[in-house]
TORLOKE-449949 format. One record per residue (C-alpha): residue in three letters; y, z, x. Coordinates in steps of 0.25 Angstrom, whole numbers, plus 5000, padded with zeros to 4 digits. Layout:
N
ALAYZX...
// end
This chain:
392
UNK502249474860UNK503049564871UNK503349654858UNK501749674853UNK501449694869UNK502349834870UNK501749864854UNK500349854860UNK500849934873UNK501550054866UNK500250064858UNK499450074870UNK500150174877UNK500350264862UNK498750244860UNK498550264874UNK499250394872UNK498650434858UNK497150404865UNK496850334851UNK495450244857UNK495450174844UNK496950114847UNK496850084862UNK495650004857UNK496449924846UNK497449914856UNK496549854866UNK496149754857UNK497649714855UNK498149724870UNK497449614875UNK497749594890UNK499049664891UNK498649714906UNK498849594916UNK498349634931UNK498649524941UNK497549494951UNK497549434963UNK497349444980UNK498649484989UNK499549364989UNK498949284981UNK500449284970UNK499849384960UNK501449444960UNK501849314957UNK500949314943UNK501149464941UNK502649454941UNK502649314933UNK501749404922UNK502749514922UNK503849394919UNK503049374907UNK503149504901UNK502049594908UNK502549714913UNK502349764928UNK503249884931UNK504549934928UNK505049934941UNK504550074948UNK502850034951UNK503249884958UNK503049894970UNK504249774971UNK504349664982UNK504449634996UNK504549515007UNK503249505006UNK503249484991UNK504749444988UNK504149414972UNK503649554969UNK502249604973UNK502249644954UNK501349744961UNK501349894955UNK501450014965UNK500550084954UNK499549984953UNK499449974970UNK499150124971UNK498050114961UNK497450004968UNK497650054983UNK497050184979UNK495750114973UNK495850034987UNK495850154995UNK494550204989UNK493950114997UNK494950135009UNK495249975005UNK496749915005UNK497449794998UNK496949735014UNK495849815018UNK494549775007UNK493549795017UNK492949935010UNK493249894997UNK492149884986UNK492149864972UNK492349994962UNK490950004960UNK490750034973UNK491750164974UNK490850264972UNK491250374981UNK491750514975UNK493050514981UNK493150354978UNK492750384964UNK493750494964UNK494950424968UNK494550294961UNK494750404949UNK496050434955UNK496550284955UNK495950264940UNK496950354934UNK498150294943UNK497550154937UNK497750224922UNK499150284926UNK499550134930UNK498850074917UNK499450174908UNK500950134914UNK500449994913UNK499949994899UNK501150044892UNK501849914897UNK500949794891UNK500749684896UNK500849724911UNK500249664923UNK500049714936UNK499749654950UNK499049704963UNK498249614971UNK497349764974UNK496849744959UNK495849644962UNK495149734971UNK495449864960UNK495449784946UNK493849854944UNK494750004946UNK495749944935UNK494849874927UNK494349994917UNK495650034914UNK496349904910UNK496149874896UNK496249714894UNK496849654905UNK496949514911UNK496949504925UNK497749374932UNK497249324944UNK497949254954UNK497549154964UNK497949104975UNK497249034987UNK496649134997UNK497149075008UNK498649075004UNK498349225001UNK497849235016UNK499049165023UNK499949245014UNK499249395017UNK499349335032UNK500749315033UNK501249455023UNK500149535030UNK499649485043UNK498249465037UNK497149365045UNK496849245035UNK495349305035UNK495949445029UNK496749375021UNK495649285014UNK494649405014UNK495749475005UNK495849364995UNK494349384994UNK494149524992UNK495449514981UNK494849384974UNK493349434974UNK493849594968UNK494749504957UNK493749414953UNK492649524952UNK493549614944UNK493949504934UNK492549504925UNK492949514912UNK494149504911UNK495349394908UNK495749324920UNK496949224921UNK496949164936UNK498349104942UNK498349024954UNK499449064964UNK499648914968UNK499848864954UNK501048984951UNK501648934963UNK501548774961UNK501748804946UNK502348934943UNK502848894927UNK501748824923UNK500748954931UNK501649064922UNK501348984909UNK499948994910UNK499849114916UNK500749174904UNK499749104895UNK498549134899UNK498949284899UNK499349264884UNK497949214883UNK497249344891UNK498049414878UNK499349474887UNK500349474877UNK501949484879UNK502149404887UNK503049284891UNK503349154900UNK504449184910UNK505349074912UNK505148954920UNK506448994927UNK505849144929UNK504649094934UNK505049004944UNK506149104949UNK505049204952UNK503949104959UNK504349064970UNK503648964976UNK504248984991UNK503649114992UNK502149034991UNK502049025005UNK500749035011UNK500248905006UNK498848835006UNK498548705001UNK497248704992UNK496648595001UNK496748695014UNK496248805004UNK495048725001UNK494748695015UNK494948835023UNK494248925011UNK492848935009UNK492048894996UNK492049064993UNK493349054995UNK493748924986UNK492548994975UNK493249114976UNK494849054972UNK494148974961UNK493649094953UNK494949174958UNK495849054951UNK494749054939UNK494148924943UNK492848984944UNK492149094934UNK491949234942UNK490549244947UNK489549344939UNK489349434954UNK490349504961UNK491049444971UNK490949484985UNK492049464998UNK491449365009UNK491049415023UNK492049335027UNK493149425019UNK492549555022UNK492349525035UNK493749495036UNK494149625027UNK493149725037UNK494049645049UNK495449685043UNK494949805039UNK494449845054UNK495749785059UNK496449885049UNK495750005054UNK496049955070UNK497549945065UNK497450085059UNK496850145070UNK497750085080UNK498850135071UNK498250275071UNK498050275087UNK499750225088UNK500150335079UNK499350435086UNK499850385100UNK501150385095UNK500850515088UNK500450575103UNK501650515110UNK502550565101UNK502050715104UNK502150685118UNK503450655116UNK503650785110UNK503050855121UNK503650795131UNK505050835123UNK504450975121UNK504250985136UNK505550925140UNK506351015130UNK505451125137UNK505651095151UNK507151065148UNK507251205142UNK506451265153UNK507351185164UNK508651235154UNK508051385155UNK507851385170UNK509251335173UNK510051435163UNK509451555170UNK509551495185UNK511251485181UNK510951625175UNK510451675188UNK511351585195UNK512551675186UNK511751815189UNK511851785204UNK513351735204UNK513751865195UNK512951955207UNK513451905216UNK514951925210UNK514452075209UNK513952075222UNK515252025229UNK516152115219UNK516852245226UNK516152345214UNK514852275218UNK515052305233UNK515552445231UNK514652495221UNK513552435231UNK513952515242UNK514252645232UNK512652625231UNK512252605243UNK513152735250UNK512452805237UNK511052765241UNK511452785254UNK511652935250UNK510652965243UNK509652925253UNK510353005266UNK510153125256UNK508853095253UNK508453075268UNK508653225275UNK507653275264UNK506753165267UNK506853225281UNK506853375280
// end
């Protein structure tokens, strides 16, 4: 299986190369999902399933684009640094972040020049990402930015599968609370706007939905059918990991932003509950697009406002500090100046003090006197001559 997996890869990447249309299609007809993307909202374990996919054989990276682990995700984030600049570029079309949704708007709806000029931009970033991608067959990849972009991707993926991972919004809330200080009410509206992008970007295509709650409770018997209905979507190459490799890599002490499902039931609303059971594949999509709540946007326009006030605020205290710096600078500038002015003043009053102590040394010489009286008998001379003329 792994074997016929890099076959069918090298021939993509020498057709693609050679530009032979009539292969690419015979090729497309044998590489039948072999492009794996991982779907799901922030914090809702869609690392967990994109490194337990790479255990099976799919390749992610060779170790420059991760963008690797942290406190906050001990596990791995399996995220691609590539992949994130593509989608953070689409996002900043609409002045949009992973956080901030408030602006954001379907591609459909960027129709500006400039937006239209730098989506073109992040198209070819998409291609160069795809291309690296595509010579590594089967591969998968994971951002949770994808649910909100997957319509920017979409046209460039050949036959791909999307996963999509579930996990119960209000456990997504408590835990985007306590790693990012968000409100509940943000917290929920983001699940929203990533659940309702995802869903309306799956028409069409093969979807196989996992519940974070059940990789947890049962994580071998979850990898088993995920691996099997992967095999199903047509992925080929790949593998179970080990029920030792498994379980050494799910930890289920790290789940800890727990809710019951009895308290889920009772604090979220039918939209809510609707909403989980077509996002775990209980329900079939609906036939319209689906729209955020006004409760979510008004809890996305809040955030986003709060964001601006907290920008501002930030922008004020760098200019005030930006201010009290230069006048620390002028106030050393006019110190250094009155210090030199005060060292100038001194050095000439010694140097007076010097030119009077060296005159009078003159004075009270014996030269001095002598030749001052020398003068004065002189000048006394010349005016006794002067004066009889004066007279006459």
């Amino acid at each position: 299986m792994l074997d016929s997996a890099i076959a069918v890869a090298l021939q993509v990447e020498l057709w693609s190369v050679l530009g032979t249309r009539e292969a690419c299609e015979h090729l497309s007809k044998r590489a039948v999902s072999m492009q794996i993307i991982v779907l799901g909202a922030p914090r809702s374990g869609s690392s967990l399933i994109t490194r337990l996919i790479n255990m099976m054989g799919a390749f992610f990276d060779t170790g420059h684009a991760s963008i690797g682990f942290s406190d906050e995700n001990p596990r791995g984030f399996w995220e691609r640094s590539d992949v994130i600049a593509c989608n953070d570029r689409l996002l900043s079309l609409q002045q949009c972040r992973w956080d901030r949704l408030a602006r954001w708007k379907p591609l459909s709806h960027a129709t500006s020049r400039k937006a239209t000029k730098s989506s073109d931009t992040a198209a070819h970033d998409i291609e160069e990402v795809l291309r690296i991608l595509n010579a590594n067959r089967p591969w998968v990849i994971k951002d949770p930015r994808l649910c909100m972009t997957l319509p920017h991707w979409r046209p460039k993926l050949e036959k791909p599968v999307m996963v999509c991972v579930h996990r119960d919004p209000l456990e997504v809330a408590l835990s985007l609370q306590a790693r990012h200080r968000f409100s509940i009410a943000h917290g929920l509206a983001m699940w929203e706007y990533y659940t309702i992008h995802m869903l309306n970007g799956l028409a069409d295509l093969p979807v196989i939905h996992v519940s974070h709650h059940d990789l947890i409770r049962e994580p071998i018997a979850t990898t088993k059918r995920l691996h099997a209905a992967l095999e199903k979507a047509g992925v080929e190459g790949l593998r179970i990991p080990s029920e030792q490799e498994i379980t050494t890599f799910i930890d289920p002490t790290l789940h800890r932003s727990i809710v019951t499902p009895e308290t889920s039931r009772a604090q979220l609303s039918d939209d809510y509950q609707q909403l989980c059971a077509m996002s775990m594949g209980h329900q079939p999509l609906p036939s319209k697009l689906l729209e955020p709540s006004l409760a979510a946007r008004d809890a996305m326009d809040v955030y986003e406002s709060t964001m601006q006030m907290q920008e501002q605020l930030r922008t004020l205290h760098e200019r005030c500090s930006q201010a009290e710096q230069e006048a620390h600078t002028l106030r050393d500038i006019r110190q250094k100046i009155l210090t030199d002015v005060q060292g100038e003043i001194l050095r000439m009053r010694r140097e007076i003090e010097q030119k009077n102590t060296q005159l009078q040394r003159v004075r009270a010489s014996a030269s001095w006197r002598v030749g001052h009286l020398l003068v004065r008998l002189v000048t006394l001379r010349w005016l006794s001559r002067d004066t009889p003329a004066e007279t006459a």
